[in-house]
C-alpha positions as CSV (number, residue, x, y, z in Angstrom):
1,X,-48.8,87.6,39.4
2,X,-46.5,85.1,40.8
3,X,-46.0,83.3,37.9
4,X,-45.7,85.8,35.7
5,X,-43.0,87.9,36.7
6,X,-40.7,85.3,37.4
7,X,-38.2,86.5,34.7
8,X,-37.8,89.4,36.0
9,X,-34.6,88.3,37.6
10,X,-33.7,85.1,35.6
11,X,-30.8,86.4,34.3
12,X,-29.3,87.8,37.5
13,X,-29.8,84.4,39.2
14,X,-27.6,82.5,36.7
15,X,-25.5,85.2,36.3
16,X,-22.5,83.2,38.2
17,X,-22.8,80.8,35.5
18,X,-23.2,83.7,32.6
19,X,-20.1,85.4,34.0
20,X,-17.9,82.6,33.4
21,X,-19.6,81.2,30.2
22,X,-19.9,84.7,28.2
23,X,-17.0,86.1,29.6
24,X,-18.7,89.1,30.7
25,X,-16.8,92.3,32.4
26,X,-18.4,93.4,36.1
27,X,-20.0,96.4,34.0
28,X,-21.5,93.9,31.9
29,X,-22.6,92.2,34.7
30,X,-24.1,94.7,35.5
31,X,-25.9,96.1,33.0
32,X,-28.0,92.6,32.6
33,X,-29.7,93.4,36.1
34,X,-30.0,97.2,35.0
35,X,-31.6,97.3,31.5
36,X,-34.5,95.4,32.8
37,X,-35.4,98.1,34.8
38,X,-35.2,100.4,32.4
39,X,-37.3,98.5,30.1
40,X,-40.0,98.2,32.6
41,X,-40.1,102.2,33.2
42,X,-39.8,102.5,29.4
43,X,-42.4,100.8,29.1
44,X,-44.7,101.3,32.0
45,X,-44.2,105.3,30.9
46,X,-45.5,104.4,27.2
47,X,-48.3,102.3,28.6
48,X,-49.1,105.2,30.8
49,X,-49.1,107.8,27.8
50,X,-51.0,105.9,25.4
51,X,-53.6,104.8,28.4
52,X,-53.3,101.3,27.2
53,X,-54.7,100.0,30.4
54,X,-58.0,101.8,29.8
55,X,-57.7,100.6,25.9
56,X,-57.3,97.0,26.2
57,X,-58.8,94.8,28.9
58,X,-55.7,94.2,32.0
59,X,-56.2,90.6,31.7
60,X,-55.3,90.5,28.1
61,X,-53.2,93.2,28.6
62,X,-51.2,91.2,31.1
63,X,-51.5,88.2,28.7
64,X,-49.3,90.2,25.8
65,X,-47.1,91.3,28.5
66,X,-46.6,88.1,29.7
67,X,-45.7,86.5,26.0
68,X,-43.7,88.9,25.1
69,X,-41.4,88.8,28.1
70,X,-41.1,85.3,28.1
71,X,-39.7,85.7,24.3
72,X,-37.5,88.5,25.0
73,X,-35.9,85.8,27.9
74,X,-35.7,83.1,25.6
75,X,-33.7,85.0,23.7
76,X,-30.9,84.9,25.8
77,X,-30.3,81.2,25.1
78,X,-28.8,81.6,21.6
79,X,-27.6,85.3,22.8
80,X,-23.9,83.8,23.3
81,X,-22.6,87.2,24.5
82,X,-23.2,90.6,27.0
83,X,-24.5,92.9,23.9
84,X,-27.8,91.1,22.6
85,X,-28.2,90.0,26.0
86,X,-28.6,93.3,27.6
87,X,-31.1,94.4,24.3
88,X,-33.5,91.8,25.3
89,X,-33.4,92.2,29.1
90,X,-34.2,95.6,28.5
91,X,-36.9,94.4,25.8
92,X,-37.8,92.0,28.9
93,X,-38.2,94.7,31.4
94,X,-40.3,96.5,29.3
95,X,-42.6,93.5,28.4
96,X,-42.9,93.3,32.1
97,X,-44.7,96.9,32.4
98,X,-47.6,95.4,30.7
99,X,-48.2,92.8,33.5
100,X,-47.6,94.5,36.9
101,X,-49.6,98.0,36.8
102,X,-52.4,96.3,35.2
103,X,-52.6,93.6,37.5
104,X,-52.6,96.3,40.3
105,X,-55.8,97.9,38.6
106,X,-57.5,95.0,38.3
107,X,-56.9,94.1,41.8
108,X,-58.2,97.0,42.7
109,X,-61.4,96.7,41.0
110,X,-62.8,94.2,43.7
111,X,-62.3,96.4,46.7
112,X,-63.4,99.5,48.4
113,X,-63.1,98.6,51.7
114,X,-59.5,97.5,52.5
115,X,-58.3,98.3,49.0
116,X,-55.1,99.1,50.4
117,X,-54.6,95.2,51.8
118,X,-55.2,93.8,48.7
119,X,-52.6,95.6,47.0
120,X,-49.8,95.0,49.3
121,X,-51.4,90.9,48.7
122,X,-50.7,91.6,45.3
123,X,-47.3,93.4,45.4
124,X,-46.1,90.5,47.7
125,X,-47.2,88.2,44.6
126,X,-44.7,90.4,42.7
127,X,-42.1,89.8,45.4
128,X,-42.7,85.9,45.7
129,X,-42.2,85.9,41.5
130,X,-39.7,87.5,41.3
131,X,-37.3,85.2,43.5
132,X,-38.1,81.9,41.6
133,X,-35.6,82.4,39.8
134,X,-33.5,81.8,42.6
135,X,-35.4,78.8,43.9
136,X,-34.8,77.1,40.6
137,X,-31.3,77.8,40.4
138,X,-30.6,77.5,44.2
139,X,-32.0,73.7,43.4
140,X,-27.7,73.3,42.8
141,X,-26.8,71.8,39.6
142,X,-28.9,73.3,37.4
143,X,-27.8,74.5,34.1
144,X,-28.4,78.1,33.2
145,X,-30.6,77.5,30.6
146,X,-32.9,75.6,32.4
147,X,-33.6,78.6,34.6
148,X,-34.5,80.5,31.4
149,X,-36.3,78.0,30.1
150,X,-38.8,77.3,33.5
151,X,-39.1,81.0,34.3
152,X,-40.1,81.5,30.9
153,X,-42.8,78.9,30.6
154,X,-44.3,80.2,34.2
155,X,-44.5,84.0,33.3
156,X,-46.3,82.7,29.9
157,X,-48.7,80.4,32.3
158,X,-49.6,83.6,34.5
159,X,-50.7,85.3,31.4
160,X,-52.7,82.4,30.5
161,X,-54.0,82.0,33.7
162,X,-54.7,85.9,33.8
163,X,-56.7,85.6,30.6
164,X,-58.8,82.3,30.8
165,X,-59.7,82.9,34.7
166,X,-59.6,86.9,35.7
167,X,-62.2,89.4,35.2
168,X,-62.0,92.9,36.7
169,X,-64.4,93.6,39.6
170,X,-67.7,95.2,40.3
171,X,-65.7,98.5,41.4
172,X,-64.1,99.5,37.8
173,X,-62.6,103.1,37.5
174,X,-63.4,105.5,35.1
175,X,-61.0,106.0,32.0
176,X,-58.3,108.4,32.4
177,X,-56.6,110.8,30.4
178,X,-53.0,111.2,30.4
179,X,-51.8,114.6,31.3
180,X,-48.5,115.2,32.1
181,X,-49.1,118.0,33.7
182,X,-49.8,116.9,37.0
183,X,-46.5,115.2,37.3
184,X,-45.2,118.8,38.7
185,X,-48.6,119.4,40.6
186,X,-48.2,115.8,42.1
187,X,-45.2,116.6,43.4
188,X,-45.7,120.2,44.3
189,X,-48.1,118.4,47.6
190,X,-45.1,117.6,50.2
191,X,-47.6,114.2,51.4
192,X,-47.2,113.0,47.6
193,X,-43.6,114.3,47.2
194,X,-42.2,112.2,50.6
195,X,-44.1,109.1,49.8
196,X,-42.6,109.3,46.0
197,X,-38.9,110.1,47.2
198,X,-39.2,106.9,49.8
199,X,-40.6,104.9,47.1
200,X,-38.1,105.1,44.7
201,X,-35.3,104.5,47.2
202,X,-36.9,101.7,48.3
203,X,-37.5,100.2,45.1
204,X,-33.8,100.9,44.3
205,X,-32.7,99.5,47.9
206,X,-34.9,96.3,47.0
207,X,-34.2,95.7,43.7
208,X,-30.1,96.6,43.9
209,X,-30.2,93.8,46.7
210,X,-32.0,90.9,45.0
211,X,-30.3,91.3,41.8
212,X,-26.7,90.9,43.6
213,X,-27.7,88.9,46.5
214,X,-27.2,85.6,44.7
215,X,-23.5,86.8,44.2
216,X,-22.5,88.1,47.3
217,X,-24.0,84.4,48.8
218,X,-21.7,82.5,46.7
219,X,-18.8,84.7,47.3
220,X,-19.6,84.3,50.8
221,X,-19.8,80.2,50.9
């Protein structure tokens, strides 16, 4: 999991550089960060309605994700502008839904006891992943492109890993159907309603502040 989400914020780490090089406006700016979100709940909503994670092993589910993110980045080194940029962030993001929630299920497969633990070790995986971006660039003089280029070749490593060395556990789940409607029923319960609500303003609380906390620090220096 670490290495495979690692481009999840490539582009907002070298986005000082991208600014300058591609002329971009502050909405365009912005808009890198925000279309790989909503690739990834494009995409973790289509993986959800076609139950892919029940159709295809996570490992190799994980492994597709994995490739296809790390091409979707790559992309951005012969974009040479904001518009095909943001199209394959967004195709990024998405790419990403197939390595996160599967990752979290099989996770979950090994435990009963103290299940909850070993998904907050695996969400801090996500975490750690997600700022090596920053680590490579904040190594000072790198190129842009080379923190495209490294993130790239370590998500496509964690799918590789994923696929030669994981396995689910001896705790699988039974396969699901998708029906949307308990989405109102979920939400009708005021426990699940609260914990959803707090959820997604902490995601947008963590997220809005990684993506720009690379520019307000260089402002600030």
């Amino acid at each position: 999991m670490v290495l495979a989400m690692t481009t999840w914020f490539s582009a907002s780490a070298a986005l000082p550089q991208l600014r300058t090089e591609w002329h971009l406006t502050p909405t365009a700016a912005s808009w890198l960060t925000i279309a790989v979100q909503l690739g990834f709940v494009c995409g973790a909503l289509l993986s959800a309605t076609l139950n892919l994670a029940d159709l295809i092993a996570p490992r190799r589910l994980i492994l597709y994700g994995a490739t296809g993110a790390a091409g979707a980045n790559l992309v951005l080194l012969v974009a040479g502008g904001a518009s095909t940029a943001i199209a394959f962030r967004f195709a990024t993001g998405f790419f990403l839904a197939g390595i996160y929630p599967p990752g979290l299920k099989s996770m979950a497969t090994w435990f009963r006891l103290r299940r909850g633990t070993a998904l907050g070790v695996m969400v801090g995986a996500l975490t750690l992943g997600s700022a090596v971006p920053h680590l490579v660039n904040g190594l000072g003089g790198v190129r842009w492109e080379v923190v495209i280029v490294v993130t790239s070749g370590l998500t496509v490593t964690g799918g590789l890993v994923a696929e030669l060395a994981g396995r689910d556990g001896p705790f699988p789940f039974p396969k699901a159907v998708f029906d949307p409607t308990q989405v109102p029923r979920a939400f009708a319960d005021p426990g699940v309603r609260l914990a959803t609500l707090g959820y997604f303003g902490h995601m947008w609380e963590l997220y809005a502040m990684w993506a720009w906390f690379s520019v307000f620090f260089a402002d600030r220096l």
